[in-house]
MIVEXVEX-581627 format. One line per 8 residues: number of its first residue (from 1); for each residue x, y, z of C-alpha. Coordinates in steps of 0.02 Angstrom, whole numbers. Layout:
# residues N
NUM> X/Y/Z | ...;
This chain:
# residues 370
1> -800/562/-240 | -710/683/-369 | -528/659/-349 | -439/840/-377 | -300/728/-462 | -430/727/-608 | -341/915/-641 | -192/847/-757;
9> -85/997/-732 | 4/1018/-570 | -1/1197/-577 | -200/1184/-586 | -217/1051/-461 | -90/1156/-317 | -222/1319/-363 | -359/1214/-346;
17> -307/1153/-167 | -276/1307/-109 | -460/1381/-166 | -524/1230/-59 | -403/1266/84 | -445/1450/86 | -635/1412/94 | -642/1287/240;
25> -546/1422/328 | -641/1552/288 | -811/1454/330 | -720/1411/509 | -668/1592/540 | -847/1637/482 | -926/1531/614 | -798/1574/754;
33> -835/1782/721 | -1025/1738/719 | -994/1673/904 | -1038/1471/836 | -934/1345/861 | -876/1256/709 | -914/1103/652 | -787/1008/549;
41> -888/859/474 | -753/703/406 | -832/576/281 | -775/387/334 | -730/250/215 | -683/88/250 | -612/-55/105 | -719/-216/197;
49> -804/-262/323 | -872/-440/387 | -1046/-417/317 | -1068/-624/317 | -1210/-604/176 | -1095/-512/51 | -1218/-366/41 | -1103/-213/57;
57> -1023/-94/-56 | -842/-57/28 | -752/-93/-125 | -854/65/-226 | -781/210/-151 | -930/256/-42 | -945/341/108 | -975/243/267;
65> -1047/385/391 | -973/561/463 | -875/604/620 | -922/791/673 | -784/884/761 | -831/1022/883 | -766/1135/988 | -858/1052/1134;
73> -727/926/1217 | -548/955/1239 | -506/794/1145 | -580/861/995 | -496/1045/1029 | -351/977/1027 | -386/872/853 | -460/1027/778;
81> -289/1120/828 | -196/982/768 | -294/995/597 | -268/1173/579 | -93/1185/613 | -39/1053/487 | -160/1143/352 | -67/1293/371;
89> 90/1189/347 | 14/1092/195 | -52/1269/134 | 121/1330/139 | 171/1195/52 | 77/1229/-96 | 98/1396/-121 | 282/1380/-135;
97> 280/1220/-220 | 421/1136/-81 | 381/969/-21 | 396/904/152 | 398/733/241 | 264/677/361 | 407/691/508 | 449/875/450;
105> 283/912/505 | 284/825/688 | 450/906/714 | 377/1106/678 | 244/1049/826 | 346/924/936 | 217/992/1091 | 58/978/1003;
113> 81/850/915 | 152/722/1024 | 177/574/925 | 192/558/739 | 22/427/724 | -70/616/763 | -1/703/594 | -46/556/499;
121> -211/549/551 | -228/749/501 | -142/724/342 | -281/573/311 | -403/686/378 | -366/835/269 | -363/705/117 | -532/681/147;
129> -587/850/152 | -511/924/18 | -544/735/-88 | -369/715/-155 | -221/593/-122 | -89/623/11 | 44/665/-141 | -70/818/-191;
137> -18/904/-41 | 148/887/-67 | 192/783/69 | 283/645/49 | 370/496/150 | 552/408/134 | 514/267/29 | 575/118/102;
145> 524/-1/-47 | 663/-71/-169 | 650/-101/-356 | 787/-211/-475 | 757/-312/-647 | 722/-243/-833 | 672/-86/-789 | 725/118/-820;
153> 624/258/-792 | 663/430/-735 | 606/528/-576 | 617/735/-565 | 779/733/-675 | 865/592/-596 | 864/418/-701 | 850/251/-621;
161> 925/137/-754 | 900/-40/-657 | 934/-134/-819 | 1133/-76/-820 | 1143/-200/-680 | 971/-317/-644 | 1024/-379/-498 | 1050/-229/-397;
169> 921/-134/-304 | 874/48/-306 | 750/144/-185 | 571/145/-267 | 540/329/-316 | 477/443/-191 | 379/583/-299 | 285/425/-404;
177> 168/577/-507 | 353/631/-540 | 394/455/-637 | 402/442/-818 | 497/378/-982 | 470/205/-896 | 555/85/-1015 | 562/-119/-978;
185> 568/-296/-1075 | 512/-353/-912 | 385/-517/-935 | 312/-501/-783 | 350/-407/-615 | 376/-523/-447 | 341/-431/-278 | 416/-522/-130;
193> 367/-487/47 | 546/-477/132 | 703/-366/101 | 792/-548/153 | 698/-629/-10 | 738/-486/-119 | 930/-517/-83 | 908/-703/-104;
201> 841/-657/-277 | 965/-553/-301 | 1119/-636/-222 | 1062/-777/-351 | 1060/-669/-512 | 864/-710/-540 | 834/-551/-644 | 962/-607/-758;
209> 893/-773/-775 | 723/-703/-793 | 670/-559/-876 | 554/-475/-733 | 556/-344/-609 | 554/-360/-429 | 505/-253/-280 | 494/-283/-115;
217> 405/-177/6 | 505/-221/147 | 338/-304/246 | 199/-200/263 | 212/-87/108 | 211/115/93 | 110/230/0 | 245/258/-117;
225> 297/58/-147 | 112/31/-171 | 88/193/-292 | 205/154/-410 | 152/-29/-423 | 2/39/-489 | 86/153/-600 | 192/21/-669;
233> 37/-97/-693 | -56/31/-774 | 81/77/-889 | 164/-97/-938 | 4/-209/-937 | 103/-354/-887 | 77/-478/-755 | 77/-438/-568;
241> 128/-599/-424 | 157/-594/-267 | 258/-686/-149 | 242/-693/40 | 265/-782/199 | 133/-941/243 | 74/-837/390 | -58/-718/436;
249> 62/-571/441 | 103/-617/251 | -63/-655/222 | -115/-485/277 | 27/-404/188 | -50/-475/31 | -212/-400/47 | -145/-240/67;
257> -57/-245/-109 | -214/-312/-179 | -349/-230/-100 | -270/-64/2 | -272/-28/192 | -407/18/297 | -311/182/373 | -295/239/166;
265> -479/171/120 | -526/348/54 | -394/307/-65 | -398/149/-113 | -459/150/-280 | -247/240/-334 | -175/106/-210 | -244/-59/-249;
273> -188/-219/-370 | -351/-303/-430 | -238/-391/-542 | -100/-454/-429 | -90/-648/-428 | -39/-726/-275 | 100/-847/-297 | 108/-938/-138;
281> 169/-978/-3 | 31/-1105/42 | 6/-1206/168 | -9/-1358/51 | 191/-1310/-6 | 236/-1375/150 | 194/-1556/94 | 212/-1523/-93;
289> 384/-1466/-67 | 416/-1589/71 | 484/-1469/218 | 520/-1557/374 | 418/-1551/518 | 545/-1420/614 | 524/-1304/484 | 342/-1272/525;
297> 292/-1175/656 | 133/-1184/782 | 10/-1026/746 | 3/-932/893 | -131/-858/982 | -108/-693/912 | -83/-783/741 | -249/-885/764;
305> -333/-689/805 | -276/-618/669 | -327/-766/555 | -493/-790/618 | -519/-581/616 | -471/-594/413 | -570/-727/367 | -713/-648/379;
313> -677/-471/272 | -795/-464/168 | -679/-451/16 | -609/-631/35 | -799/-664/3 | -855/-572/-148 | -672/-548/-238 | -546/-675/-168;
321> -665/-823/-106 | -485/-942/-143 | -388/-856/-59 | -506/-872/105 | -503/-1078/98 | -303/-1036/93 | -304/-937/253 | -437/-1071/325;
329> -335/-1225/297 | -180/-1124/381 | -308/-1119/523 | -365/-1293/496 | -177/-1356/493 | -142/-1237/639 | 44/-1210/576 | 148/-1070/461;
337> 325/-1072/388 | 429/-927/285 | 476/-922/121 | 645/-949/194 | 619/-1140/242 | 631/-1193/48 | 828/-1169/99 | 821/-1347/187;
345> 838/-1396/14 | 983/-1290/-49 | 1003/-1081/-46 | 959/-1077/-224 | 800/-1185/-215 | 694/-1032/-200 | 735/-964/-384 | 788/-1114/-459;
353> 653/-1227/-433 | 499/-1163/-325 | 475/-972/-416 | 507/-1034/-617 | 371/-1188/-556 | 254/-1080/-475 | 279/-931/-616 | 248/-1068/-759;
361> 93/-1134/-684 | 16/-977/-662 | 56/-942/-858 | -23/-1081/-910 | -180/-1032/-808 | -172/-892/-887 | -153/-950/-1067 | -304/-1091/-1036;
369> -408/-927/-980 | -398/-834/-1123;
């Protein structure tokens, strides 16, 4: 589908949004003062399935089937209502150029909206109407990802100048389209699952050791973590790894860097890493590494679920087919440990000895590639 962030200038994009908003209104007052009932039609897209034959196409941007919403059930009244009443807001948005945060929305409709998992689902559904990305209609989110290492770059007249001092994080920008005059002698940049890793890494001065940059996305990441990952990929060309927890929850949390979310599938082609490499932790570290037996953990039942539910996306197939026999032999082994277990050996084992190993044998792979 044609993304309306194919319109370079901002100016053009916000006129061209509101020429689309003012249409779909117009077509649903049209209907409504020709005594039909309207018929909002949403196009689905999903970023896998568990087609076992590998015979799908979720990873080309393609639409999956429609949901139709009518005026003929309450539940979908009230959706339509919902819809409406945050367009208005996101059309207000635009044509004073003012941004807004997904919880300044709930909090103008506290009584219609209920919960906040409502206005994200209209904000995703008015994406996919007017094809463009959530940041297009101005809305934003409180970033909760944080950013250290070789790196400056400058955000809506404010300048981020991590370099000054490596070791010490800043917020990952909120307004990523805003970003620019990124500078770095970064080698490589090193995303870590865990605020708790990040400060080991940085309690342990491993940006000054190494010249890298590291963000964490504080578990499952944001729109705006992801988002400027691929901006910074884009930009530097320099490696991507990743480093998470040897569980399903870290497991998952990898995917989403590398292939995008299922709730943000319309968008996934802006959000995802094809080129992250994933770092570890594997189950095999466990041994390699020689933790003791009381540092790994049973799966649980909800673990084994969540396992056994991955290991068939159909991405892990066709893209990733490694990475499956990974999550399989956690399932064969039937146990998990965090990254935080390779402290049984000392606090500084993490950056001292496991990262430089696992960094340098993934260089080398590299090298023999090419």
């Amino acid at each position: 589908m044609e993304k309306t962030t194919d319109l370079d200038d901002p100016q053009r994009r916000r006129i061209h949004l509101l020429r689309k908003i003012k249409d779909f209104t117009r077509s649903i007052v049209g209907d409504l003062a020709g005594g039909r009932s309207p018929e909002i039609s949403i196009n689905k897209y999903r970023n896998y399935c568990t087609n076992s034959d590998g015979n799908c196409f979720c990873s080309c941007n393609l639409v999956h089937g429609k949901e139709v919403l009518t005026l003929k059930t309450q539940c979908q009244v009230h959706r339509i209502d919902v819809l409406l009443k945050v367009l208005a807001i996101v059309q207000q948005l635009l044509q004073e150029n003012r941004h807004a945060s997904k919880r300044d929305i709930y909090y103008m409709y506290p009584s219609v909206f209920t919960e906040q998992s409502i206005v994200d689902r209209a904000i995703n559904e008015i994406c996919i109407i007017l094809e463009c990305s959530r940041h297009n209609l101005n809305v934003v989110s409180v970033a909760k990802g944080l950013v250290m290492g070789w790196i400056r770059f400058s955000e809506v007249g404010n300048r981020f100048d991590c370099i000054s001092s490596p070791n010490s994080p800043h917020p990952v920008p909120v307004r990523v389209e805003d970003v620019s005059d990124i500078f770095t002698i970064a080698q490589y940049i090193l995303i870590v699952e865990k605020e708790s890793v990040f400060q080991r890494l940085a309690n342990d001065h491993f940006c000054s050791a190494n010249h890298c940059i590291v963000i964490t996305g504080r578990g499952y990441p944001d729109i705006s973590t992801r988002r400027f990952l691929r901006v910074l990929v884009e930009k530097l060309n320099i490696p991507v790894y990743c480093l998470v927890d040897c569980d399903p929850y870290g497991f998952d949390i990898l995917t989403t860097y590398r292939f995008g979310s299922m709730q943000m599938a319309y968008d996934a082609k802006y959000l995802q890493l094809p080129e992250i490499c994933w770092l570890g932790a594997f189950i095999s570290d466990s041994e390699k590494y020689s933790l003791p037996s009381e540092c790994l953990l049973p799966l649980t039942s909800e673990d084994k679920k969540k396992a056994e539910a991955m290991v068939h996306r159909c991405y892990l197939q066709c893209e990733e087919p490694e990475w499956r026999l990974e999550l399989e032999r956690m399932l064969e082994e039937g146990v998990k440990f965090e990254i935080e277990a390779l402290s049984v050996h000392s606090l500084s084992f993490l950056t001292q000895e496991y990262l430089p190993a696992k960094i340098q044998g993934m260089s080398s792979m590299n090298y023999i590639k090419n």
